[in-house]
C-alpha positions as CSV (number, residue, x, y, z in Angstrom):
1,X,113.3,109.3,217.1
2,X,113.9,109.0,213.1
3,X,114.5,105.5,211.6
4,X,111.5,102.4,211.5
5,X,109.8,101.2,214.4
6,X,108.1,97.6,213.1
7,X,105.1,97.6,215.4
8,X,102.4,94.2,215.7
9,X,99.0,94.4,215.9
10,X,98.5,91.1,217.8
11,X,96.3,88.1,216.3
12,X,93.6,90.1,215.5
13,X,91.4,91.4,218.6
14,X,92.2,95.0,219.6
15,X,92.5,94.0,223.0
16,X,95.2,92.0,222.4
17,X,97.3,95.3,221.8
18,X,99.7,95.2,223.7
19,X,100.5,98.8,226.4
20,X,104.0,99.3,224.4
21,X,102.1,98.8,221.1
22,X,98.9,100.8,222.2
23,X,100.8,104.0,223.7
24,X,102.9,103.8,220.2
25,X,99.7,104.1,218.1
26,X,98.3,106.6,220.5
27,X,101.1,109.3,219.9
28,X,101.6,108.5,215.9
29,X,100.6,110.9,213.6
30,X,100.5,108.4,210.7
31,X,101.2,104.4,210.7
32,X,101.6,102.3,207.3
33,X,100.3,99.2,207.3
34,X,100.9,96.0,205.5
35,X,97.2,95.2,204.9
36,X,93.9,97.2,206.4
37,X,92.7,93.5,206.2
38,X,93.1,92.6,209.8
39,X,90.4,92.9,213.2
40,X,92.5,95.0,214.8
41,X,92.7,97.8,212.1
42,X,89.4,98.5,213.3
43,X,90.1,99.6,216.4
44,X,93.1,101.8,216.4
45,X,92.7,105.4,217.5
46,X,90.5,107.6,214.9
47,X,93.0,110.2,215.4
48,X,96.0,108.2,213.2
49,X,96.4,109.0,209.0
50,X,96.5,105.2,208.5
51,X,98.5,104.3,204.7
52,X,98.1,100.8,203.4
53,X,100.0,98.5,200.6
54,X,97.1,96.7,199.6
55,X,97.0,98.3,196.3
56,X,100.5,96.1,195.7
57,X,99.1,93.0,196.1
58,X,96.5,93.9,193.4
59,X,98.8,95.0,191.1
60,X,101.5,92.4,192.1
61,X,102.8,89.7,190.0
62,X,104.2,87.6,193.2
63,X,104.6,88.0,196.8
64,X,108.0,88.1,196.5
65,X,107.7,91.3,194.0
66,X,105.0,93.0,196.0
67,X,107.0,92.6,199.7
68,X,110.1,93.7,197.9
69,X,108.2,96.6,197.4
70,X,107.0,97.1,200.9
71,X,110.5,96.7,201.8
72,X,112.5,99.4,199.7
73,X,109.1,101.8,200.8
74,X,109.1,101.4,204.6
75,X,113.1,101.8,203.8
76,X,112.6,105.2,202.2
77,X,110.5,106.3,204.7
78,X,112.7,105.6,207.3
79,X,115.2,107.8,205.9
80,X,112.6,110.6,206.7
81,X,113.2,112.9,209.6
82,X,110.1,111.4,211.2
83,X,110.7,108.1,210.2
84,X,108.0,105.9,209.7
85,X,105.9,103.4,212.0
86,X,105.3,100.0,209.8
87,X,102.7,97.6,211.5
88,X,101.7,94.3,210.7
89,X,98.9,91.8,211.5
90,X,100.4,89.5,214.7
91,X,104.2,89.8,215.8
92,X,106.7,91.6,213.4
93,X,109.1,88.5,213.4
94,X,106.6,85.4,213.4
95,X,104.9,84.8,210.0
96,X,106.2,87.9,208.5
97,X,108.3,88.0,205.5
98,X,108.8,91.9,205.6
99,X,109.8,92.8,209.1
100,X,113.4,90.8,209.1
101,X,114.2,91.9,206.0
102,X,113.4,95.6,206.4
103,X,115.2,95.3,209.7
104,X,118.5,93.9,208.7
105,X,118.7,96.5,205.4
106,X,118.4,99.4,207.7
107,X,120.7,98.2,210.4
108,X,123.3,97.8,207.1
109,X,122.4,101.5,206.5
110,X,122.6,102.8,210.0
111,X,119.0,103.5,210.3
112,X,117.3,103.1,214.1
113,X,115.2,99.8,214.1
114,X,112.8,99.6,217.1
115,X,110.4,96.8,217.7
116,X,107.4,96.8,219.4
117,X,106.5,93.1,220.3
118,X,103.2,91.4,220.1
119,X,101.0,88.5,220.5
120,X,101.4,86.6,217.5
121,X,98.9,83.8,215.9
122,X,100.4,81.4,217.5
123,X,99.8,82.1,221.1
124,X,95.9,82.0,220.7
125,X,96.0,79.0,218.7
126,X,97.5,77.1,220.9
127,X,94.8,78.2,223.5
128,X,92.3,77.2,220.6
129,X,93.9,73.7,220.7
130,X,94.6,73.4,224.2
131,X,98.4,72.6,223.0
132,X,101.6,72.9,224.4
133,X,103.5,73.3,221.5
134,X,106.6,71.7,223.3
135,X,108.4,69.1,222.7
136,X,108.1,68.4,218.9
137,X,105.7,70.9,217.4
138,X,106.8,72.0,213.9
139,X,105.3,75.4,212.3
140,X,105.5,75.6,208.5
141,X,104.5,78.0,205.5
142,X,100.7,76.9,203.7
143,X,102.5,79.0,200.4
144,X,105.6,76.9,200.7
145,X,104.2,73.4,201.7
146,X,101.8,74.2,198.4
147,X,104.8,74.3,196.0
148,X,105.5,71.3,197.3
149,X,105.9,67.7,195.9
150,X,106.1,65.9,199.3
151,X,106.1,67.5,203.0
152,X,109.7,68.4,204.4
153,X,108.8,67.9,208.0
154,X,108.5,64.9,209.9
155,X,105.3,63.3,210.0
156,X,105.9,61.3,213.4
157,X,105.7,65.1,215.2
158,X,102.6,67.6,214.8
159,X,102.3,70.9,212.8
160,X,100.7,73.8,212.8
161,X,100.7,75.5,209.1
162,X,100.1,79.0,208.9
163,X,98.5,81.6,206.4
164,X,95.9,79.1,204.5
165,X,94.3,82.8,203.2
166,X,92.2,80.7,200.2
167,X,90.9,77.3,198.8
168,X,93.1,77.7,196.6
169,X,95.8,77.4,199.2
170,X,93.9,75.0,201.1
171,X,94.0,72.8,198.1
172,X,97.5,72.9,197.6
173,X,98.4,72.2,200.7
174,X,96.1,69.4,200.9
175,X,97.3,67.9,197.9
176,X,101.2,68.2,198.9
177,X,99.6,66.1,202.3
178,X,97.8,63.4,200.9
179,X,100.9,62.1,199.7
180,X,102.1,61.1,203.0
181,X,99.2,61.7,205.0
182,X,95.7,59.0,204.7
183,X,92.7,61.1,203.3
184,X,90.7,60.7,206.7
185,X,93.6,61.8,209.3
186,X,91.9,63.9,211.5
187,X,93.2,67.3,211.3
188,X,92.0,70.8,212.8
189,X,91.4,74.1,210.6
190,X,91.4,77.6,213.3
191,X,90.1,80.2,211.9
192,X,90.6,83.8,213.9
193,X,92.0,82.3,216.7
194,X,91.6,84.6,219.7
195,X,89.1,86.7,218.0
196,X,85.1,86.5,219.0
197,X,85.0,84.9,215.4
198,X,87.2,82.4,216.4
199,X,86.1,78.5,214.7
200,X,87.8,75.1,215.1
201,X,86.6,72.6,212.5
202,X,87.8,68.8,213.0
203,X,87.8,67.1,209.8
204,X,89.4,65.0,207.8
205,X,91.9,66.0,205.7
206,X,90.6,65.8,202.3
207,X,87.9,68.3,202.9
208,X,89.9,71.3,204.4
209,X,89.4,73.0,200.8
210,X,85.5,72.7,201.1
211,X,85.2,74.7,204.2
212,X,83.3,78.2,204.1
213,X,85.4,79.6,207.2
214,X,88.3,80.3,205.2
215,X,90.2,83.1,205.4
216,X,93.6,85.8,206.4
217,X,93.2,84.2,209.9
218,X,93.3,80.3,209.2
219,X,95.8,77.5,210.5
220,X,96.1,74.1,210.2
221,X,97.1,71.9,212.8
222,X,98.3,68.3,211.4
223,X,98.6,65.6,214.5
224,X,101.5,63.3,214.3
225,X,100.9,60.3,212.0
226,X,102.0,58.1,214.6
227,X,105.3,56.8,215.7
228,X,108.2,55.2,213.6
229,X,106.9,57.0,210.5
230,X,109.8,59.5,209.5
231,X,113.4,59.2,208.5
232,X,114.7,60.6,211.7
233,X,113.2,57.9,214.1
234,X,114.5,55.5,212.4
235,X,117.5,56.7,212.4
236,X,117.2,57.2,216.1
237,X,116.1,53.8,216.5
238,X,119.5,52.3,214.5
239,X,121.5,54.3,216.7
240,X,119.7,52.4,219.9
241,X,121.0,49.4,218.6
242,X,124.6,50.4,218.1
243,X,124.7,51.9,221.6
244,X,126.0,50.4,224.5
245,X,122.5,49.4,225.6
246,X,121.9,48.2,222.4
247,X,121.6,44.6,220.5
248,X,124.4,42.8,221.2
249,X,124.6,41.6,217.2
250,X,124.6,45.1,216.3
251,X,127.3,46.4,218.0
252,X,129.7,43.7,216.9
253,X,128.4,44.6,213.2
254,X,131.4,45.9,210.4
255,X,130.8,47.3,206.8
256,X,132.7,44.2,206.2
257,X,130.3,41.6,207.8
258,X,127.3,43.6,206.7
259,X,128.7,43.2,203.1
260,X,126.8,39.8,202.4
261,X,123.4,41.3,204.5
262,X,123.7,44.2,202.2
263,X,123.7,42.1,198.6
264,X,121.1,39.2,200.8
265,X,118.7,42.3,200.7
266,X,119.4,43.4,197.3
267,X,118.1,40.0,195.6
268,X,115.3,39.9,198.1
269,X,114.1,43.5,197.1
270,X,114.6,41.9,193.2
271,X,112.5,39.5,194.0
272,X,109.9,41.1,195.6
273,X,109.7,43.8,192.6
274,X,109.8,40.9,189.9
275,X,106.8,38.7,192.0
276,X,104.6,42.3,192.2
277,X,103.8,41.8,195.4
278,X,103.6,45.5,197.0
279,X,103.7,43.9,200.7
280,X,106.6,42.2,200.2
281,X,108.2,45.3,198.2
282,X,107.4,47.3,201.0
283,X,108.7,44.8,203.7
284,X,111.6,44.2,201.7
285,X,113.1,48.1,200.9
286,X,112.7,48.6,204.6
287,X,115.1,46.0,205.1
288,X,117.3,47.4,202.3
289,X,116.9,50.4,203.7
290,X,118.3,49.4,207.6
291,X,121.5,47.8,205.9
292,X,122.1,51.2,205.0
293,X,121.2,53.3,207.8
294,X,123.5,50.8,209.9
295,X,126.5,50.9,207.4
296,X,126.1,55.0,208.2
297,X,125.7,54.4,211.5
298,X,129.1,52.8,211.6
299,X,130.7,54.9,209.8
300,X,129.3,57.9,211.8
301,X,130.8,56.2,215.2
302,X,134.1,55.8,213.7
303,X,133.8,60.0,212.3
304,X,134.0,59.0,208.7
305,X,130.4,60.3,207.5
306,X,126.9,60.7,208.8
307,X,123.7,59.2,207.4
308,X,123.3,62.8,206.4
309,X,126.5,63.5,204.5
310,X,124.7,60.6,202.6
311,X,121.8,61.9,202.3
312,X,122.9,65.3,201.1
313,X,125.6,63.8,198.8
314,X,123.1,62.8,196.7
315,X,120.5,65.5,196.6
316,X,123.1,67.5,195.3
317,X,124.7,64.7,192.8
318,X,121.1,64.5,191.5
319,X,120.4,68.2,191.3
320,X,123.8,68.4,189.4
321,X,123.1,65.7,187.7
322,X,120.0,67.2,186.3
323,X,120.1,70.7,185.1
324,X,117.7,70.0,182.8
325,X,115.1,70.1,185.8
326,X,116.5,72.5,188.0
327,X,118.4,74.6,185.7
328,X,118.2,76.2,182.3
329,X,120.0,73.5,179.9
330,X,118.2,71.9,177.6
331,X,118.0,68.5,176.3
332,X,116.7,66.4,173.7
333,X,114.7,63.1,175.1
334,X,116.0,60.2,177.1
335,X,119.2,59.9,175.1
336,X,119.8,63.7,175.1
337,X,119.5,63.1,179.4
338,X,122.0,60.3,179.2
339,X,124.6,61.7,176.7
340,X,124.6,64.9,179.1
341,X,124.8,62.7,182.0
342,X,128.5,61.4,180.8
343,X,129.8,64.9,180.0
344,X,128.5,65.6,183.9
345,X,130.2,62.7,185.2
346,X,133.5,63.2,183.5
347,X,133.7,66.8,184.8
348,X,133.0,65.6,187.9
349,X,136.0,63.2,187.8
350,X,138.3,66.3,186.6
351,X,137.0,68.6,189.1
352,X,138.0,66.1,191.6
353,X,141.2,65.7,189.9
354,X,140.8,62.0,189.9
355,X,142.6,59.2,187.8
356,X,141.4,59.3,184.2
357,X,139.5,56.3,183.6
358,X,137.5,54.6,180.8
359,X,133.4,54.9,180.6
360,X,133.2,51.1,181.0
361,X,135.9,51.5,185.0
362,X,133.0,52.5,186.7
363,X,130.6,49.7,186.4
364,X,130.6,47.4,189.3
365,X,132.4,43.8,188.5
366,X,130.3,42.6,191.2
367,X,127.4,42.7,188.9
368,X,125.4,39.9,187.4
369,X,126.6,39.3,184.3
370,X,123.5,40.2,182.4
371,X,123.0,43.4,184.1
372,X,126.8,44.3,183.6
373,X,126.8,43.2,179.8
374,X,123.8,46.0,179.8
375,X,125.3,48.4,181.8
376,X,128.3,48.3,179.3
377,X,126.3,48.7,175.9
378,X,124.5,51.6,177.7
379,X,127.4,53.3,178.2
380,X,129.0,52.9,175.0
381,X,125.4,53.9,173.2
382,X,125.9,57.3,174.8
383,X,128.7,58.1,172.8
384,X,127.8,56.5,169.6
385,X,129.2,53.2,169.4
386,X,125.8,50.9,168.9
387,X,124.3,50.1,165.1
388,X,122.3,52.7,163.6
389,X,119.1,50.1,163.6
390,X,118.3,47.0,165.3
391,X,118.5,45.0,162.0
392,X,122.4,45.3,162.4
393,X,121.8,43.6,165.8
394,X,119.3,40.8,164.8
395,X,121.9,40.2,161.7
396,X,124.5,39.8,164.2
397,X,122.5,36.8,166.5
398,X,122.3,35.2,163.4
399,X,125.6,35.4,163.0
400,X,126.8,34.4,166.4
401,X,124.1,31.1,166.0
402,X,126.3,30.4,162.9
403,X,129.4,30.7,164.8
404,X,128.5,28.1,167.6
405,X,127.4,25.9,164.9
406,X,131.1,25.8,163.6
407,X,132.7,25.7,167.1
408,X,134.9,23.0,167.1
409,X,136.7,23.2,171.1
410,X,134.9,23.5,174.4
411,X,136.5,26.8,174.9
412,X,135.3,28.1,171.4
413,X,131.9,26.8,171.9
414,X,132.0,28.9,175.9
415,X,133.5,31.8,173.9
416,X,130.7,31.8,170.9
417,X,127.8,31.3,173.5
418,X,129.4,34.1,175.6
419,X,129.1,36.1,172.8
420,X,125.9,35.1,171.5
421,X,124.5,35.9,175.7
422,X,125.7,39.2,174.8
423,X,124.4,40.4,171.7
424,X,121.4,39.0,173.2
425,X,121.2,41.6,175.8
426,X,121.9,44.6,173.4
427,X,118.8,43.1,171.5
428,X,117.0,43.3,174.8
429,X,118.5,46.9,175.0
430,X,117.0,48.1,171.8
431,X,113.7,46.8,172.9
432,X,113.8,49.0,176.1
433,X,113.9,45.7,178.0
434,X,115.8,45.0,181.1
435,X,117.8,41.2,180.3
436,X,118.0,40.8,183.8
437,X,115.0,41.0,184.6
438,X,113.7,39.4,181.4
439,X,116.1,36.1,182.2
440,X,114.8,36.3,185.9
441,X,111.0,36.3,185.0
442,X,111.5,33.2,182.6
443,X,113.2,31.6,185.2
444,X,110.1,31.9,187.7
445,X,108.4,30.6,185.0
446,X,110.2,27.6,184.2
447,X,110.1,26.9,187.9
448,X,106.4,27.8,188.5
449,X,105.8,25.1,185.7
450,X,108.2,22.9,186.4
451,X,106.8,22.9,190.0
452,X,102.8,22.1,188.0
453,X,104.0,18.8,186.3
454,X,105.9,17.8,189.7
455,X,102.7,18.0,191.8
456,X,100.8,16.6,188.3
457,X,103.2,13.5,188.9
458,X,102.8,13.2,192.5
459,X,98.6,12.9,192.0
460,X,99.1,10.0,190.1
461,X,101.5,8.2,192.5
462,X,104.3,8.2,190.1
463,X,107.9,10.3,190.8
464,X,109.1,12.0,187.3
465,X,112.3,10.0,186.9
466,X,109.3,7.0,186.3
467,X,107.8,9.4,183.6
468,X,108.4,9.6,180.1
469,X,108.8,12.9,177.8
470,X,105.3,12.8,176.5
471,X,103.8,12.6,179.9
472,X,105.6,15.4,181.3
473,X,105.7,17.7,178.1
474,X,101.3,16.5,178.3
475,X,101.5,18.1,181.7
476,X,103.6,21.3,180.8
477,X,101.5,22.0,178.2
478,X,98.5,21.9,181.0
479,X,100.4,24.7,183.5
480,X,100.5,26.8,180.4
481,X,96.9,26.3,179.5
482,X,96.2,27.7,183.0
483,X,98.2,30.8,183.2
């Protein structure tokens, strides 16, 4: 019958064949194969003309290019009277980047697509484990996961990764790991699983790249990291509290009366980032991070939005937001980023066909006022309107110091020291430093101190209302000595 029959050769011992595949290969004249590199290639029948592509993958630039290739062959091939047998190491449709392409083009052309099914990699493997693969096993790429900054899979359920074919790979994929995953989680490399060759090495992860078994037949198998540790259980475990067998407190929980949590969490992240204490960073964007996933959570019960309507909102505002790294525009430097940023942002509030409004509308009036003085200035620098050098802002705290001198009302003196705060910040600005932050770090300081000359006081029997200047300036000058 003309047109393609996409046959597999089963994970890699010939007696894995299965009887469909077997009595295929025992009738064919001629088969092409994807790669000779496979067990079972050794024990087809003599009497078959056997073709190959591995000449492509020398020549080849990419996979990509070379399976293209294979493609628009096996496609041409089937157009023959004969057609054309195509078979690949394991199942046709599991691991295989050719097969379900090759198949839907020729069902677009009206060509005959037959499949002849097969053990694939996976079935052995799992044997190899002694895994059920059921409930939460996840499969992923090696070539993808390597490309990878992060993981995209959860690492609260297991994985298998498939086609580790090098070190190379290994070491990519090990890399992309680590960055979720400890060094020393146990983890299992199978090497030609269901084979006589077959090897299972349990190691930690950082040495999968060292190992000499290596090959076209590899796996890695990844056990959970444990539970709690992705985005999805914890957004499984917000729900719990919302639901009718949930936390009472939750369930009576509005956008409204999660408002104050939501800024209570804010300063406490703050705070945790100015002391430096990672623990307490950690501890503290978790919390951020559940005044969030509940406000979602609400909204999702009353069918406004889902946590991931949020979540893809802003992958895609950011990948808009940044053609510069995942497109072709180019940009000069930080300010070239920013100035771009605005154009983006105002096209986005004309595609949306929403109410014109100035740069400065957007910044939150809920700010602190430092923060929203700096916030301002940024915005205007974007477009040009800040001095050309930082003398022109030093000139100008001089001359708002000059101004308060001459002040003659209360409300001139607020209005000159308002002033003053604000060149203040722009100075900060031009010296790439955050006046929020700046003003909050003095202000641990002061207390910090402060708190030294109380306790100073208190070892001498004496309360600092009893003290004079000297004494406690003496003892100021002490904290200061010891930091």
């Amino acid at each position: 019958m003309p047109g393609i029959i996409l046959l597999g050769l089963g994970p890699g011992d010939p007696n894995q064949l299965t009887r469909e595949a077997w009595d295929v290969l025992s009738s064919a004249d001629e088969i092409y194969l994807r790669t000779r590199q496979h067990p079972t290639v050794g024990g087809l029948p003599s009497s078959i003309k056997i073709h190959s592509f591995d000449d492509l993958y020398e020549d080849g630039e990419s996979f990509d290019e070379v399976y293209a290739a294979i493609t628009q062959k096996i496609l041409e091939l089937g157009r023959r009277d004969e057609g054309v047998i195509y078979a690949v190491p394991g199942h046709p449709f599991v691991a295989e980047s050719t097969c379900p392409e090759i198949a839907r083009l020729a069902r677009d052309e009206g060509l005959v697509v037959r499949v002849v099914d097969a053990l694939s990699f996976l079935e052995p493997t799992f044997s190899a484990l002694g895994l059920d693969p059921y409930p939460r096993l996840t499969l992923f790429d090696a070539l993808t996961l390597g490309q990878s900054h992060v993981p995209a899979f959860a690492p609260d359920s297991p994985v298998l990764i498939a086609q580790i074919y090098s070190r190379v790979v290994a070491s990519e994929v090990k890399s992309t790991l680590t960055e979720i995953y400890p060094d020393e989680h146990r983890v299992q490399l199978i090497h030609a699983a269901g084979t006589k060759n077959q090897i299972i090495e349990d190691i930690p992860l950082y040495e999968i790249d060292r190992s000499e078994h290596i090959g076209l037949l590899t796996s890695l198998y990844v056990p959970s990291l444990g539970e709690g540790t992705s985005f999805e259980s914890f957004q499984e475990i917000v729900a719990h509290l919302r639901a009718p067998d949930g936390c009472p407190w939750d369930k009576e929980q509005t956008h409204e009366s999660l408002r104050k949590h939501l800024l209570e969490e804010s300063y406490e992240a703050i705070a945790a980032i100015d002391s430096g204490d990672f623990d307490s960073m950690c501890e503290e964007f978790g919390d951020l991070l559940l005044q969030i996933m509940l406000n979602s959570q609400i909204a999702n019960e009353e069918g406004e939005f889902t946590v991931n309507d949020v979540v893809k909102g802003v992958y895609d505002k950011i990948v808009r937001r940044h053609p510069h790294v995942f497109g072709d525009i180019k940009v000069d430097g930080v300010d070239g980023v920013l100035q771009n940023w605005e154009k983006l942002k105002q096209k986005e509030r004309k595609d949306k066909k929403q109410e014109e409004k100035g740069m400065l509308d957007g910044v939150p009036l809920s700010l602190p006022a430092l923060s929203q003085a700096q916030e301002y200035q940024d915005r205007a620098a974007r477009v040009g309107f800040d001095w050309p050098e930082i003398d022109g802002v030093l000139d100008k705290v001089r001359e708002e110091i000059e101004e308060i001198k001459r002040a003659e009302t209360d409300f001139e003196l607020a209005d000159e020291i308002g002033d003053l705060f604000f060149v203040l910040v722009n100075l900060a600005r031009w010296k790439k430093i955050d006046a929020e932050s700046a003003l909050r770090g003095t202000n641990m300081k002061f207390k910090r101190r402060f708190g030294y000359v109380e306790q100073g006081a208190k070892k001498q029997g004496r309360s600092l209302s009893d003290m004079k200047l000297e004494e406690m300036d003496a003892l100021w000058d002490e904290a200061k000595k010891r930091e």
